[in-house]
MDTraj code that builds the backbone (N, CA, C; nanometers):
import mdtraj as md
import numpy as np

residues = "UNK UNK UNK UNK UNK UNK UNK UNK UNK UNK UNK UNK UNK UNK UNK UNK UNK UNK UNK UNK UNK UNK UNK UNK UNK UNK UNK UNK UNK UNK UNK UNK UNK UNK UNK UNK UNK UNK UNK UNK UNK UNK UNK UNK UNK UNK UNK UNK UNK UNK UNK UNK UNK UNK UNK UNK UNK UNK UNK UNK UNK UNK UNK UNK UNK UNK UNK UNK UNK UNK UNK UNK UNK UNK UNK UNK UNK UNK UNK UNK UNK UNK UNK UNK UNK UNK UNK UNK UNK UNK UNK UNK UNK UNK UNK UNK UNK UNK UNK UNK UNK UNK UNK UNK UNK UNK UNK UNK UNK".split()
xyz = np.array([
    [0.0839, -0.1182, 0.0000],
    [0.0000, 0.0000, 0.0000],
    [0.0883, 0.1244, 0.0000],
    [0.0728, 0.1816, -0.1087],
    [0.1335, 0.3645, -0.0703],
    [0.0616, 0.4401, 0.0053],
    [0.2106, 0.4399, 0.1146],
    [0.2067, 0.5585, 0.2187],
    [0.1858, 0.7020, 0.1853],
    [0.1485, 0.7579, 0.0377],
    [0.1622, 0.8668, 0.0237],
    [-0.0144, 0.8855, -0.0399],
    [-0.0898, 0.9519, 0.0117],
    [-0.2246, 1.0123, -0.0378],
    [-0.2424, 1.0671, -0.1767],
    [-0.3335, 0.9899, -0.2811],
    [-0.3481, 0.9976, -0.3595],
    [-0.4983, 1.0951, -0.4129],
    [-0.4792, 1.2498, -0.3342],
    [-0.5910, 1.3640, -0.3648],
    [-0.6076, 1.3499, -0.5028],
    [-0.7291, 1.4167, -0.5175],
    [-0.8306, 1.4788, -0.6400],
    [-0.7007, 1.5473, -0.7249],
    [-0.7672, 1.6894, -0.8514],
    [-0.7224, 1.7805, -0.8905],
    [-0.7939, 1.8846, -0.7506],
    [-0.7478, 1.9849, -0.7442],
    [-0.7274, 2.0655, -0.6995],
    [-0.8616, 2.1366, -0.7553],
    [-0.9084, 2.1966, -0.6517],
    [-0.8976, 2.2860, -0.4829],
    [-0.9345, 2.1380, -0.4067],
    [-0.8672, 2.1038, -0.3313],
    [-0.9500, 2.0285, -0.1950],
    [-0.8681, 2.1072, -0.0624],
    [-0.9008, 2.0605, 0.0522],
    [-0.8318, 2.0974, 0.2055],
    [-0.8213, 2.0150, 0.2276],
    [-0.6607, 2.0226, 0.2765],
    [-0.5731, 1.9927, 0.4013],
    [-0.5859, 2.0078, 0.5180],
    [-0.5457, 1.9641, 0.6210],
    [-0.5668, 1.9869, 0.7770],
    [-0.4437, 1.8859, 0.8459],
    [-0.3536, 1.9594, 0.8528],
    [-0.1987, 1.9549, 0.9020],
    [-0.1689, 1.9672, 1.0659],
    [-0.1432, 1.8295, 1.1139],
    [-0.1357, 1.8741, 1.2334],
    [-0.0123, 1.7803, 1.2598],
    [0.0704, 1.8811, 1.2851],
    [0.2173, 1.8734, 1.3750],
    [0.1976, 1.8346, 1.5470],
    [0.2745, 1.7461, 1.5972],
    [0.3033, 1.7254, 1.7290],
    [0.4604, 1.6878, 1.8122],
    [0.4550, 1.6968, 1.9351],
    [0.5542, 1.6204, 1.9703],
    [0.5151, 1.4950, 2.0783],
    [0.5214, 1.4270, 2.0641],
    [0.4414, 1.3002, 2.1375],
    [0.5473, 1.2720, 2.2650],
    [0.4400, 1.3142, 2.3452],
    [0.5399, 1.2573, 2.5363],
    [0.5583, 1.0993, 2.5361],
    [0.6610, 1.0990, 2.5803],
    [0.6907, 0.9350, 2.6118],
    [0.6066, 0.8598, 2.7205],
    [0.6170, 0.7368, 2.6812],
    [0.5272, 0.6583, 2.7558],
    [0.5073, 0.5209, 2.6927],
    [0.4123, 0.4311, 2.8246],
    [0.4172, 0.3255, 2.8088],
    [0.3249, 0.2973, 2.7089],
    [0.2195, 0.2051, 2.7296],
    [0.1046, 0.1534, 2.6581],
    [0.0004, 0.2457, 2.7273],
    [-0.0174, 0.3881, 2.6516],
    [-0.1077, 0.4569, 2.7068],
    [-0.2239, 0.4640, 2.6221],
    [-0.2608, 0.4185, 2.5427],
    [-0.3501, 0.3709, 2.4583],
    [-0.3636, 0.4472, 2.3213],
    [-0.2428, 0.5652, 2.3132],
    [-0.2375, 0.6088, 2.1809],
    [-0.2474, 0.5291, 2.0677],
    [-0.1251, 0.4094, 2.1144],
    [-0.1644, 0.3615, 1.8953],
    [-0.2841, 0.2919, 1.8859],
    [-0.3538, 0.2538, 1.9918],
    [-0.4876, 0.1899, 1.9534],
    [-0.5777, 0.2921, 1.9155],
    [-0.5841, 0.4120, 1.9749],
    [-0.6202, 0.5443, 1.9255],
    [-0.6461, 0.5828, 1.7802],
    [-0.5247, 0.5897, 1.7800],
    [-0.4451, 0.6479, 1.6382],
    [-0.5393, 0.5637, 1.5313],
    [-0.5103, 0.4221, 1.5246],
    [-0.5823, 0.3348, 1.4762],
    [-0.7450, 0.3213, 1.3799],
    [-0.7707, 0.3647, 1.5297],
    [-0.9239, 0.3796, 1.5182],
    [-0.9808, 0.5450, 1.4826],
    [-0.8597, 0.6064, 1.5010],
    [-0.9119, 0.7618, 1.4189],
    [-0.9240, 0.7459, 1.2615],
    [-0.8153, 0.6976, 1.2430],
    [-0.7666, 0.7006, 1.0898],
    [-0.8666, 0.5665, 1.0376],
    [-0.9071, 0.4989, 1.0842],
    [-1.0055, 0.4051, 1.0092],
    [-1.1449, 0.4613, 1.0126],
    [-1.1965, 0.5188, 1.1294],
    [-1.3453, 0.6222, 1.1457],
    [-1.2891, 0.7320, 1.0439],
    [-1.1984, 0.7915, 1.0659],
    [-1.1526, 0.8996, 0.9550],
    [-1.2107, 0.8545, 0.8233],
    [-1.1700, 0.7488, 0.7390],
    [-1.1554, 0.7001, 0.6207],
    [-1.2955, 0.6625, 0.6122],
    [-1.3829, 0.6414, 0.7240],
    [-1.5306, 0.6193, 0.6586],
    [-1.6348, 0.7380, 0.6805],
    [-1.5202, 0.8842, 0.6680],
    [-1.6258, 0.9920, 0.7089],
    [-1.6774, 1.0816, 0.5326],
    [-1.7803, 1.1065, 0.5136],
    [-1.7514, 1.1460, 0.3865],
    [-1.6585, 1.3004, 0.3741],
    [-1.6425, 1.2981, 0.2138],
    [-1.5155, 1.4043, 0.2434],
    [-1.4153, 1.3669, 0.1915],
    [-1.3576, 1.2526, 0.3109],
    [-1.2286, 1.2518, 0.3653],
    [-1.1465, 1.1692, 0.1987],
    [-1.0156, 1.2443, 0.1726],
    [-0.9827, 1.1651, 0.0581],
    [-0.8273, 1.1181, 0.0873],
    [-0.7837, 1.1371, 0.1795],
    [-0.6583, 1.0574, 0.1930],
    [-0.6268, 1.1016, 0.3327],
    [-0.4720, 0.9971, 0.3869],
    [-0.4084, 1.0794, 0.4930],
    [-0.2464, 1.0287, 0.4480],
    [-0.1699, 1.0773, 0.5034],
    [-0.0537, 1.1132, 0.4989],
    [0.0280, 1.0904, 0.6842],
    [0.2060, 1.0258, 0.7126],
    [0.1813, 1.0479, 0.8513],
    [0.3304, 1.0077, 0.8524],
    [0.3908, 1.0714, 0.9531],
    [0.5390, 1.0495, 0.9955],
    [0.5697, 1.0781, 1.1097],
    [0.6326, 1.0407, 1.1733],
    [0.6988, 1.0423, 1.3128],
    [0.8208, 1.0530, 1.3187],
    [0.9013, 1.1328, 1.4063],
    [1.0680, 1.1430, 1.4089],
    [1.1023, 1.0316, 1.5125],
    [1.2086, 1.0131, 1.5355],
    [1.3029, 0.9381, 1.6530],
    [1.2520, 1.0144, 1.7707],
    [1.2355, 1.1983, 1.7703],
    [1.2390, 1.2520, 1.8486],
    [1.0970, 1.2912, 1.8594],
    [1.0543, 1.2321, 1.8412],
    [0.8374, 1.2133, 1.8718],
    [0.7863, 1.3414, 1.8494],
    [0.8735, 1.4035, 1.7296],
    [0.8111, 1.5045, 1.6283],
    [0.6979, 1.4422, 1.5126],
    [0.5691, 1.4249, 1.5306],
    [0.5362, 1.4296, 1.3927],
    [0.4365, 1.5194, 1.3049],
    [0.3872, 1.4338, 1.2113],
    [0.3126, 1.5562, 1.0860],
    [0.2094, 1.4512, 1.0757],
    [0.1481, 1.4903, 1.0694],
    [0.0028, 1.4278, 1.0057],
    [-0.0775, 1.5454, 0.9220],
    [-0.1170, 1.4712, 0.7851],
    [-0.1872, 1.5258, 0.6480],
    [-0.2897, 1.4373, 0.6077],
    [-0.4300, 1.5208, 0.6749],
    [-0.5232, 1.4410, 0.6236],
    [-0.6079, 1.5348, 0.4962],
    [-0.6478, 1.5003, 0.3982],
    [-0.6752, 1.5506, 0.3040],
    [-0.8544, 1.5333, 0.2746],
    [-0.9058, 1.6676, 0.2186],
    [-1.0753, 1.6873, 0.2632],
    [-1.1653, 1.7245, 0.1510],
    [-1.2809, 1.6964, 0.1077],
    [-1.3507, 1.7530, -0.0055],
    [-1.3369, 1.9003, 0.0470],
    [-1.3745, 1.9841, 0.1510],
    [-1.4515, 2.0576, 0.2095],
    [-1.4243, 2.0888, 0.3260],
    [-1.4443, 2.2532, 0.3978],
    [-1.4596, 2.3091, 0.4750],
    [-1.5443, 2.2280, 0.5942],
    [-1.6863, 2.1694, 0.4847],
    [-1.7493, 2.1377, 0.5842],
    [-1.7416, 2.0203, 0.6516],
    [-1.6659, 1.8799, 0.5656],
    [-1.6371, 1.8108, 0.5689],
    [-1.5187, 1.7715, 0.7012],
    [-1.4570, 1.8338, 0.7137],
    [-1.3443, 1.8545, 0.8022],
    [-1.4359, 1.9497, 0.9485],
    [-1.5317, 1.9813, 0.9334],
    [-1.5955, 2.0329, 1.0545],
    [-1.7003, 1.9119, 1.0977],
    [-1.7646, 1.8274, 0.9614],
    [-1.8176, 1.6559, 1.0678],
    [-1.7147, 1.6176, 1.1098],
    [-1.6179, 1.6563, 1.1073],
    [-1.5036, 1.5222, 1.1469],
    [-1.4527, 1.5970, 1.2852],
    [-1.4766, 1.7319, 1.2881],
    [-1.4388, 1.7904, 1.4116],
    [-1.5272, 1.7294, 1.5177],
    [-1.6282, 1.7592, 1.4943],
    [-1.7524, 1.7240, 1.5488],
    [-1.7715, 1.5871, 1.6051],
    [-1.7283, 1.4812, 1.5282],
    [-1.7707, 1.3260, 1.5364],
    [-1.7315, 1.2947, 1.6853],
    [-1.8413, 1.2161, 1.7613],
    [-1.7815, 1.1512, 1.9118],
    [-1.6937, 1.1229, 1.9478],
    [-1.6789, 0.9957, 1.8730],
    [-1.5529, 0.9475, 1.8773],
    [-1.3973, 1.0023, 1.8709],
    [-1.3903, 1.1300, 1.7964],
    [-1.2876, 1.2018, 1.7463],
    [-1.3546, 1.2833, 1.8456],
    [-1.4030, 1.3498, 1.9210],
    [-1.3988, 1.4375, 2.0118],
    [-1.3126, 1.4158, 2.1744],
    [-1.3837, 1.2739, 2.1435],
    [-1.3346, 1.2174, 2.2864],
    [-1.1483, 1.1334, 2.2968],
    [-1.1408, 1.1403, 2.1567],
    [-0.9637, 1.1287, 2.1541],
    [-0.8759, 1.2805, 2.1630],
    [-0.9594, 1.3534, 2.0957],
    [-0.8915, 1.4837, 2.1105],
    [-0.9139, 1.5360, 2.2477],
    [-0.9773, 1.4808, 2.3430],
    [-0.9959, 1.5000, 2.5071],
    [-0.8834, 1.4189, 2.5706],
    [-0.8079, 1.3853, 2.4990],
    [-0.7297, 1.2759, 2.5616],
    [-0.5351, 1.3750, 2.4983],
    [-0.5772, 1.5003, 2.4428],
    [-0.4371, 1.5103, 2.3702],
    [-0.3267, 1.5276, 2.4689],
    [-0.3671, 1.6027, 2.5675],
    [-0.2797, 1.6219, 2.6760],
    [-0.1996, 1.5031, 2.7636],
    [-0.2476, 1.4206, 2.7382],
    [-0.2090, 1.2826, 2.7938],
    [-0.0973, 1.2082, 2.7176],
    [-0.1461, 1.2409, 2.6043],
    [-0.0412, 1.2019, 2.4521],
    [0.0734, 1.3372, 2.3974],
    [0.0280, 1.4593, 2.4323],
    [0.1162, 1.5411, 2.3263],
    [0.1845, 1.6166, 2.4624],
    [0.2781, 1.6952, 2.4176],
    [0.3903, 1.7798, 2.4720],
    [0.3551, 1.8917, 2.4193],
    [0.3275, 1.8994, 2.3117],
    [0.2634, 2.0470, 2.2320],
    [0.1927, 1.9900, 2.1055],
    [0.1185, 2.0282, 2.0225],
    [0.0778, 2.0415, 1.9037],
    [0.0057, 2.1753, 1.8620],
    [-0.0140, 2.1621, 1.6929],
    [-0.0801, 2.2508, 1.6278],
    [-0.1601, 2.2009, 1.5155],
    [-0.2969, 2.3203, 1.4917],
    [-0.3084, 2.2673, 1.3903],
    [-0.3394, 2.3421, 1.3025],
    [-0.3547, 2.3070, 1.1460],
    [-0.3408, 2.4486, 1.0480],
    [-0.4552, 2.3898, 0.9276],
    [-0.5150, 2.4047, 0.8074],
    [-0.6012, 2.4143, 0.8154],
    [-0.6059, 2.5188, 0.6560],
    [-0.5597, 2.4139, 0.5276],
    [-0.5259, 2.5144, 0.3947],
    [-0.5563, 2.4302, 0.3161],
    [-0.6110, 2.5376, 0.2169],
    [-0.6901, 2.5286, 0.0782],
    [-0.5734, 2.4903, 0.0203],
    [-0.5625, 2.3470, -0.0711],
    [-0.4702, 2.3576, -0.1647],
    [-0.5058, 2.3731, -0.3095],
    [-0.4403, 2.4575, -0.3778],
    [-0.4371, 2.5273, -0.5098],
    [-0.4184, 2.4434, -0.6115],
    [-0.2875, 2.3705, -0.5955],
    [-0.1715, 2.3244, -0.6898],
    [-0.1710, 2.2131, -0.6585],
    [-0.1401, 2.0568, -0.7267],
    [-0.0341, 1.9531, -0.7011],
    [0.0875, 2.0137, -0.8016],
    [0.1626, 1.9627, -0.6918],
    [0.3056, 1.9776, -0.7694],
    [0.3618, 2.0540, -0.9031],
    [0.3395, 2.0164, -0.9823],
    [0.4121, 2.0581, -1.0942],
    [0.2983, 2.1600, -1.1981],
    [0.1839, 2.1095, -1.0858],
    [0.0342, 2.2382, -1.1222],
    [0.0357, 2.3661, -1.0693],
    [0.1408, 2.3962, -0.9905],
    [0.1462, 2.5048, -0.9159],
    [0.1922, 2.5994, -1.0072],
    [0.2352, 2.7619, -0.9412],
    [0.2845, 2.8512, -0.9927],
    [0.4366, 2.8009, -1.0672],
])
top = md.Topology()
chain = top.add_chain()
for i, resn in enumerate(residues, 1):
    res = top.add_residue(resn, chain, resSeq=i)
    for name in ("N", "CA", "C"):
        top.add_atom(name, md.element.get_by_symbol(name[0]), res)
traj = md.Trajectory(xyz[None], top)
């Protein structure tokens, strides 16, 4: 399977969220993680994700969206509410950002 998200043509949204993940045991993140990205994939909208982690529990996550609004059911959804109640337990810091993309690659300016 390619690890790399295979979006539309262009305009769709992105929603980019950077972290640094606190250390720890079996705190139930990757079962988490798991079950976001599989509820993710059956939300409509949703057209890919993207995901990396450093040595130094820096990572990026790129999930890719029809829609504004699309990415606001997914804010919304229970399940994804009640993991994002849990970030503090899992993160050291994060962000998140939240862009219209224009261009693939070689479609750009």
């Amino acid at each position: 399977m390619n690890p790399l998200a295979a979006p539309p043509q262009p305009p769709y949204w992105a929603v980019v969220f950077t972290s640094v993940r606190r250390g720890g045991a079996d705190d139930g993140y990757g079962r988490t993680a798991e079950a976001m990205l599989a509820r993710a994939r059956e939300q409509p909208g949703f057209l890919g994700v993207e995901t990396a982690r450093g040595a130094d529990g820096v990572g990026i996550t790129v999930s890719y969206w029809t829609s504004l609004e699309a990415i606001d059911r997914w804010r919304r959804d229970p399940a994804h509410m009640a993991a994002k109640a849990r970030a503090g337990e899992w993160y050291a810091d994060h962000r998140l950002r939240i862009c219209r993309v224009e261009a693939n690659g070689a479609d750009g300016p």
